[in-house]
C-alpha positions as CSV (number, residue, x, y, z in Angstrom):
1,X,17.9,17.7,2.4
2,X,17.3,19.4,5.8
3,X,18.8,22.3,5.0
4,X,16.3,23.7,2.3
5,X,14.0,24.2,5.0
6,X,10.7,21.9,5.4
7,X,11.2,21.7,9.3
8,X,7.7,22.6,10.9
9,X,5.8,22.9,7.9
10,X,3.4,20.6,6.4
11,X,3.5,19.1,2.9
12,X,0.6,16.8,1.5
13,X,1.2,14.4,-1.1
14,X,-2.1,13.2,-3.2
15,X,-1.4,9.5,-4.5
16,X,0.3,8.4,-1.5
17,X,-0.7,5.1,-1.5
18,X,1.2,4.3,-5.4
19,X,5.2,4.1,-5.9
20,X,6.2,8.0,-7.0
21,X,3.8,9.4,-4.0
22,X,4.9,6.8,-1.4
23,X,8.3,7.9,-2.5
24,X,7.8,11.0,-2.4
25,X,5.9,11.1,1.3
26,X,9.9,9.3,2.0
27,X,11.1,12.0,0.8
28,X,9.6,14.8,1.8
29,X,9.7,13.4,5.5
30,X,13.4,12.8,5.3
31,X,13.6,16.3,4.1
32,X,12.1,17.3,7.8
33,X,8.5,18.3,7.1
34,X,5.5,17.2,8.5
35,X,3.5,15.0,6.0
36,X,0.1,14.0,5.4
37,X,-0.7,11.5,2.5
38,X,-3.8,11.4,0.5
39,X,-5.2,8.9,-1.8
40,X,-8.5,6.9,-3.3
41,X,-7.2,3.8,-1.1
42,X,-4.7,3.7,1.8
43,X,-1.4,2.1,1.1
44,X,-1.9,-1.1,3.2
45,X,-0.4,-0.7,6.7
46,X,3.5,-2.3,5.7
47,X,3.7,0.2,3.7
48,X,2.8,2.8,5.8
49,X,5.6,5.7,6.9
50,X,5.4,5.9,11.3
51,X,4.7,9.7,11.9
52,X,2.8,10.3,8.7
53,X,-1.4,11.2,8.8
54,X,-3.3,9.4,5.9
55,X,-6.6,10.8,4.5
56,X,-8.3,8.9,2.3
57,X,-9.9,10.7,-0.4
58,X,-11.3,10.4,-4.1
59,X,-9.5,13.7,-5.3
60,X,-12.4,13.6,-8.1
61,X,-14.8,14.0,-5.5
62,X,-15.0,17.9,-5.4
63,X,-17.0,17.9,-2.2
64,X,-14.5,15.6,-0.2
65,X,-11.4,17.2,-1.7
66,X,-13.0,20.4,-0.3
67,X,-13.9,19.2,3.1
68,X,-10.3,17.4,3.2
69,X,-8.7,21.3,3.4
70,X,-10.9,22.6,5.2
71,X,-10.4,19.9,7.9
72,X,-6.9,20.7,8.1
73,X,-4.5,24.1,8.6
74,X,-3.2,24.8,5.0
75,X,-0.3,23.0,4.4
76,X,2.7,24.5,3.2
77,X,2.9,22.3,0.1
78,X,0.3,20.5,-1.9
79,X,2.2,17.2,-4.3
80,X,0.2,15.9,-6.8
81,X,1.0,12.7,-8.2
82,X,-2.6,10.9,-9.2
83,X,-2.8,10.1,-13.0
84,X,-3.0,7.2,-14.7
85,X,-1.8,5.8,-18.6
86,X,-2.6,4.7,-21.6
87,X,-0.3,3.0,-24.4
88,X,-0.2,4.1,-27.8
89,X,-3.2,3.4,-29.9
90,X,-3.3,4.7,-33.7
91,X,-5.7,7.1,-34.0
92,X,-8.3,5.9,-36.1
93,X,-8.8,3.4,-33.4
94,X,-9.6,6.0,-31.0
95,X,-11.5,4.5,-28.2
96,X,-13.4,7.6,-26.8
97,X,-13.9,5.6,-23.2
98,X,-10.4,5.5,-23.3
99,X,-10.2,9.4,-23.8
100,X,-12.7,10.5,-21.3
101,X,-11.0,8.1,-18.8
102,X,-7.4,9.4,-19.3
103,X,-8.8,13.5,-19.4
104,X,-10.5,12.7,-15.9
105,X,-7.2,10.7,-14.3
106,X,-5.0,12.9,-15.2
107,X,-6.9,16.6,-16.3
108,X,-9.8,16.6,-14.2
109,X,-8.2,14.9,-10.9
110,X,-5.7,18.0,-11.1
111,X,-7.9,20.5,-11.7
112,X,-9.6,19.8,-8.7
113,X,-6.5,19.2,-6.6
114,X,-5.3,22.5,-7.7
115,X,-8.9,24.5,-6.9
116,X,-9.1,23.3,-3.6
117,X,-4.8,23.4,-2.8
118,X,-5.3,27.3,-4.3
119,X,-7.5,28.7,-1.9
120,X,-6.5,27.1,1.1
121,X,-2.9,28.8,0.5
122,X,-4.5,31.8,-0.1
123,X,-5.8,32.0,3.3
124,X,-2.4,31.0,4.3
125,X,-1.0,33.7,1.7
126,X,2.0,31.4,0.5
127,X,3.0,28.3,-0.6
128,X,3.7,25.7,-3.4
129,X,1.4,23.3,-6.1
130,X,4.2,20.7,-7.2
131,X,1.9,18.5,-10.1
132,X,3.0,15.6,-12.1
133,X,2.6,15.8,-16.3
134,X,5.0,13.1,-18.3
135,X,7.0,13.7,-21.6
136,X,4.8,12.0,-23.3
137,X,2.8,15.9,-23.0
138,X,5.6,17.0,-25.3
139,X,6.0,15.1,-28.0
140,X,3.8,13.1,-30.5
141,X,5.7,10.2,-32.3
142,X,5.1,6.7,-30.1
143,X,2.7,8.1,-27.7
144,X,-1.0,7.3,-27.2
145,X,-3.3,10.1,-27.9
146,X,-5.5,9.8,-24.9
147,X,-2.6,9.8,-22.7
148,X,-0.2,12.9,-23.9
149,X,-3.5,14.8,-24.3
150,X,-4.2,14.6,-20.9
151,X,-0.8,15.4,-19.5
152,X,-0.5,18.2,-22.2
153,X,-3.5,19.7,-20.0
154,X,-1.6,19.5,-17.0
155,X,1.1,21.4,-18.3
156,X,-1.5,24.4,-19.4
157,X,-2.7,24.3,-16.0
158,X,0.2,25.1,-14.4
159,X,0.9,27.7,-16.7
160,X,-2.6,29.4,-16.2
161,X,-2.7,29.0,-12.8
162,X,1.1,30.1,-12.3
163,X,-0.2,32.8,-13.9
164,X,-3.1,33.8,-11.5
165,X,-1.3,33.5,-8.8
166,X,1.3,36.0,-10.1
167,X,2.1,38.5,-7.3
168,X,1.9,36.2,-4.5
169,X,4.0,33.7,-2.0
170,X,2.1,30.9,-4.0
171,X,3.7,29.6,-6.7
172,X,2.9,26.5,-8.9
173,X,5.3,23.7,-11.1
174,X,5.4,20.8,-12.4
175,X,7.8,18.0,-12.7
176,X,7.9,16.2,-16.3
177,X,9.5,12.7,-15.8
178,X,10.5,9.9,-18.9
179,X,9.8,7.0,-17.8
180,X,10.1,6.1,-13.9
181,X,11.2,2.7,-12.7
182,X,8.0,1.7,-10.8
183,X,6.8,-2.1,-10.2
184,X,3.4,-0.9,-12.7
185,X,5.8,0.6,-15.6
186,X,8.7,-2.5,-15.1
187,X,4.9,-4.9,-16.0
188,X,3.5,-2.5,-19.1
189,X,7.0,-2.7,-20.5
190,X,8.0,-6.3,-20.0
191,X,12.3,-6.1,-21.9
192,X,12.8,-2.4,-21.6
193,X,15.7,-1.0,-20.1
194,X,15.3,-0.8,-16.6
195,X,18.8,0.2,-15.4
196,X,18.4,3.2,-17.5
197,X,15.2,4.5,-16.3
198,X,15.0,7.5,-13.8
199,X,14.5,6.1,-9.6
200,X,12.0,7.5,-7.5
201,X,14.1,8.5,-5.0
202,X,16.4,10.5,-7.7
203,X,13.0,12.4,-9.5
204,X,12.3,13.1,-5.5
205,X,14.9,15.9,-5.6
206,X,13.0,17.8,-8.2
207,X,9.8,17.8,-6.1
208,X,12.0,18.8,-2.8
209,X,13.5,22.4,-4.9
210,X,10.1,23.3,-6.4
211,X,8.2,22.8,-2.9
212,X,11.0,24.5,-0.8
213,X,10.9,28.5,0.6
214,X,13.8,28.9,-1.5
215,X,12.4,28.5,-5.1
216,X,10.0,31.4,-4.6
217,X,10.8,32.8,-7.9
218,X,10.3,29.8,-10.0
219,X,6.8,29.5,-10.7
220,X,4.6,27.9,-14.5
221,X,8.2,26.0,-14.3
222,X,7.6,22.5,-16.3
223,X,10.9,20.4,-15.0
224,X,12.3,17.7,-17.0
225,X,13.6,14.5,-15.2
């Protein structure tokens, strides 16, 4: 994927350390940029790509999130992938714990991501957001409540920010995977149909287009994979 054009510029990939941004901080280095990965906990050191900085970072900490890009030149492209999930739960079980959790992982985490990522490429004056949201933002039969909510919110975020950045070099999208075939989603779906699920290394292509020079006109994009 060298040819789209990542040699010499700098992509950042929040959630490094779990198995769609490790995959993706693969990718993206393949691809010839120069990538720094970000998360909560380091991945442990076997798991750790040779030529890649870590920063380890709480991205709800708004303070640290802050200092974190203004430690650093802005990168070209700022990868979100920090969330987390809930199963379905019918709704007059509601567990409001499990609500506030699920709006913070997933919501809150990239609102913050995306306030800090925006104004250091605006001192740059271009570049690309790349979030994660999930189908389960889309539709409503078989899906817990506290889950699609919160990726629903992701989606309008994009949207709204896409918007405000109208009219510059920065533009913002989100990739929308299914399911992915991770280790954590193979053990909260013990019998499902692994073959059939999406790879990381396959949903990796999505992130590679939105982040690259060459999709400067797609921007409040929400990608199915």
């Amino acid at each position: 994927m060298a040819e789209i054009g990542y040699a010499g510029r700098t992509v950042l990939v929040f959630g490094a350390a779990g198995a769609l941004g490790g995959g993706l901080v693969a990718a993206f280095a393949a691809a010839g940029a120069t990538v720094a990965g970000a998360d909560k906990h380091l991945p442990s050191a076997r798991h750790r790509l040779e030529g890649v900085r870590y920063h380890e970072v709480n991205v709800l900490d708004d303070a640290a999130l802050g200092a974190l890009f203004r430690g650093e030149p802005p990168p070209w492209a700022v990868i979100n992938t920090v969330g987390g999930y809930a199963p379905h739960t019918p709704l007059d079980a509601l567990d409001p714990g499990e609500l506030t959790a699920q709006l913070t992982l997933n919501l809150v985490s990239a609102a913050l991501v995306t306030k800090h990522a925006l104004a250091a490429l605006r001192r740059a004056g271009e570049g690309r957001i790349v979030h994660t949201a999930s189908r389960a933002a889309q539709v409503t039969k078989g899906q817990g409540f506290a889950y699609s909510v919160s990726k629903l919110g992701v989606l309008h975020l994009v949207a709204m920010t896409a918007d405000e950045a109208r009219g510059t070099g920065i533009t913002v999208n989100c990739v929308v995977p299914s399911f992915i075939d991770t280790p954590a989603n193979r053990a909260a779906m013990p019998g499902a149909d692994y073959a059939a699920w999406p790879k990381v290394e396959d949903i990796a292509r999505a992130y590679l287009f939105l982040a690259a020079p060459q999709a400067h006109l797609v921007s409040g994009a929400a990608v199915p994979v």
